[in-house]
ChimeraX commands (.cxc) that place a marker at each C-alpha (Angstrom):
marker #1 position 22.97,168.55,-21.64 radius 0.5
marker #1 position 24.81,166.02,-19.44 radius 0.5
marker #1 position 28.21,164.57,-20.88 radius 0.5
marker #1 position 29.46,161.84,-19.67 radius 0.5
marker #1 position 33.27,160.90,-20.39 radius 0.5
marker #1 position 34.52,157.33,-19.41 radius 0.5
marker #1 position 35.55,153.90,-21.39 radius 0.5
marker #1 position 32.06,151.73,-22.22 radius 0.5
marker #1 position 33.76,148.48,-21.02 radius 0.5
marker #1 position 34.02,150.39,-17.05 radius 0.5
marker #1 position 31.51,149.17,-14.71 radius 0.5
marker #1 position 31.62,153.17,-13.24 radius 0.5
marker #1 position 30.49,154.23,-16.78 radius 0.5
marker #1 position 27.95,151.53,-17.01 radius 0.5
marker #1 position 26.87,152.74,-13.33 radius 0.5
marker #1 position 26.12,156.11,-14.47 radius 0.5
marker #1 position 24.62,155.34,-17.92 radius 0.5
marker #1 position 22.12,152.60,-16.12 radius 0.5
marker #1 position 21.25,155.48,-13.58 radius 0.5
marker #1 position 20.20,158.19,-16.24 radius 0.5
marker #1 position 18.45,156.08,-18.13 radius 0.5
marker #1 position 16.60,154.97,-15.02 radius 0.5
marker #1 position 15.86,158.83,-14.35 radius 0.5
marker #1 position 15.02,159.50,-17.94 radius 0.5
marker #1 position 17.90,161.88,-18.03 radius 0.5
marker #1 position 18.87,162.98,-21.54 radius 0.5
marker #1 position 22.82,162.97,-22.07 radius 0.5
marker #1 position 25.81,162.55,-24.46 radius 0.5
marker #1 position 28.53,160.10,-23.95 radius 0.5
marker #1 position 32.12,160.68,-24.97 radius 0.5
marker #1 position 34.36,157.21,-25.24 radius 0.5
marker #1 position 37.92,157.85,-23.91 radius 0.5
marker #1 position 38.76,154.76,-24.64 radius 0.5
marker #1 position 41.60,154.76,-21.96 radius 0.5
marker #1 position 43.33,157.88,-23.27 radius 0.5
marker #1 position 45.66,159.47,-21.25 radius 0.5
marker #1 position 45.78,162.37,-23.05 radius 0.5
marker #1 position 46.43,166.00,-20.75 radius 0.5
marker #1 position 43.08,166.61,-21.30 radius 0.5
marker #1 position 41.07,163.31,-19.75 radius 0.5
marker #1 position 43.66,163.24,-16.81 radius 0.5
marker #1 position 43.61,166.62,-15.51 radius 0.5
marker #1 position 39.29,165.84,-15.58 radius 0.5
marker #1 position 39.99,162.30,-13.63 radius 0.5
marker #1 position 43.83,162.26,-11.90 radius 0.5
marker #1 position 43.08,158.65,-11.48 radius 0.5
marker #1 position 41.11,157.52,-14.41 radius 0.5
marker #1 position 39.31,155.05,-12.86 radius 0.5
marker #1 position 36.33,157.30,-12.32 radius 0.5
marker #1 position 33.68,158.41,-15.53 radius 0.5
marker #1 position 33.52,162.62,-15.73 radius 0.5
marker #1 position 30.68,164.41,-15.98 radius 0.5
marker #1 position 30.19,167.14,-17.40 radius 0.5
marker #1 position 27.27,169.94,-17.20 radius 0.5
marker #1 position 27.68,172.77,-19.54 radius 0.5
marker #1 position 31.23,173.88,-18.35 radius 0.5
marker #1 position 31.58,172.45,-15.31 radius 0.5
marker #1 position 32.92,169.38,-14.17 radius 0.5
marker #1 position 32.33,166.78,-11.98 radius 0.5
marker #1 position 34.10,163.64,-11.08 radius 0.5
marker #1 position 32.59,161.03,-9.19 radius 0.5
marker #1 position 34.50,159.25,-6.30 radius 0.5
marker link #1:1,2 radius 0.2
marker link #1:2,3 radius 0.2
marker link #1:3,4 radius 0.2
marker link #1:4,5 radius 0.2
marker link #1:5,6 radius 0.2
marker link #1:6,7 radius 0.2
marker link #1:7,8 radius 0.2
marker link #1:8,9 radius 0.2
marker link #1:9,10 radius 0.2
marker link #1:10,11 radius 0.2
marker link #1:11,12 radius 0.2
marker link #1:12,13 radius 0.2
marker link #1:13,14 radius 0.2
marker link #1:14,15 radius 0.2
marker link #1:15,16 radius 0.2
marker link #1:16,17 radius 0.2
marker link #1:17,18 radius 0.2
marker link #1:18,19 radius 0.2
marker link #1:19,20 radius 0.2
marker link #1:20,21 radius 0.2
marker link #1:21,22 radius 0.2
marker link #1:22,23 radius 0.2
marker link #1:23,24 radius 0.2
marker link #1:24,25 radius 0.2
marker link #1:25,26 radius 0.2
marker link #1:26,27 radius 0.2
marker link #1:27,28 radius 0.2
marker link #1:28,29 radius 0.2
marker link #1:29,30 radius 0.2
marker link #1:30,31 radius 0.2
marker link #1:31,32 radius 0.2
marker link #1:32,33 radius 0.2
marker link #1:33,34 radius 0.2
marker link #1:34,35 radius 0.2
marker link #1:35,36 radius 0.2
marker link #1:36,37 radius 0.2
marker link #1:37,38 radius 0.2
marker link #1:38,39 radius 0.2
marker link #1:39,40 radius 0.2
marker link #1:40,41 radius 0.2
marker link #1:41,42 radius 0.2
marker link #1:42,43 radius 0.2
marker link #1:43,44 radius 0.2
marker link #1:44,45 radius 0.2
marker link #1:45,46 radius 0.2
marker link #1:46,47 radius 0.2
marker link #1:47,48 radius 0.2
marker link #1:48,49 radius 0.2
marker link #1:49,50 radius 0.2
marker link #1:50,51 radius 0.2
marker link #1:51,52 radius 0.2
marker link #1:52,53 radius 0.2
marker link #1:53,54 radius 0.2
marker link #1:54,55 radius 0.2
marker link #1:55,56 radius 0.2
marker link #1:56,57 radius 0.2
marker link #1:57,58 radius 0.2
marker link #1:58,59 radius 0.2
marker link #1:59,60 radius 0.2
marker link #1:60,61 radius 0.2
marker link #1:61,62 radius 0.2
view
């Protein structure tokens, strides 16, 4: 399944979430809430940007 990591109140997140459910694309959405924990900023150096994730690959959207 899809995962998509980002803060709700970003208009990139809100891109992405509009699209899927356009596409009827089943996914789970993680709130990062503007962490800056290791973890979200090796995903998204400039954490502007939601993740995605598909099983154990990610993808960052530019």
């Amino acid at each position: 399944m899809l995962q998509i990591r980002g803060k709700a109140s970003s208009i990139n997140v809100r891109k992405v979430l509009w699209t899927c459910a356009e596409l009827d694309i089943q996914f789970e959405r993680q709130d990062t809430q503007g962490s800056v924990s290791p973890e979200n900023v090796s995903q998204t150096t400039t954490m502007i940007v939601p993740t995605l994730r598909v099983g154990m690959q990610f993808v960052t959207l530019r």
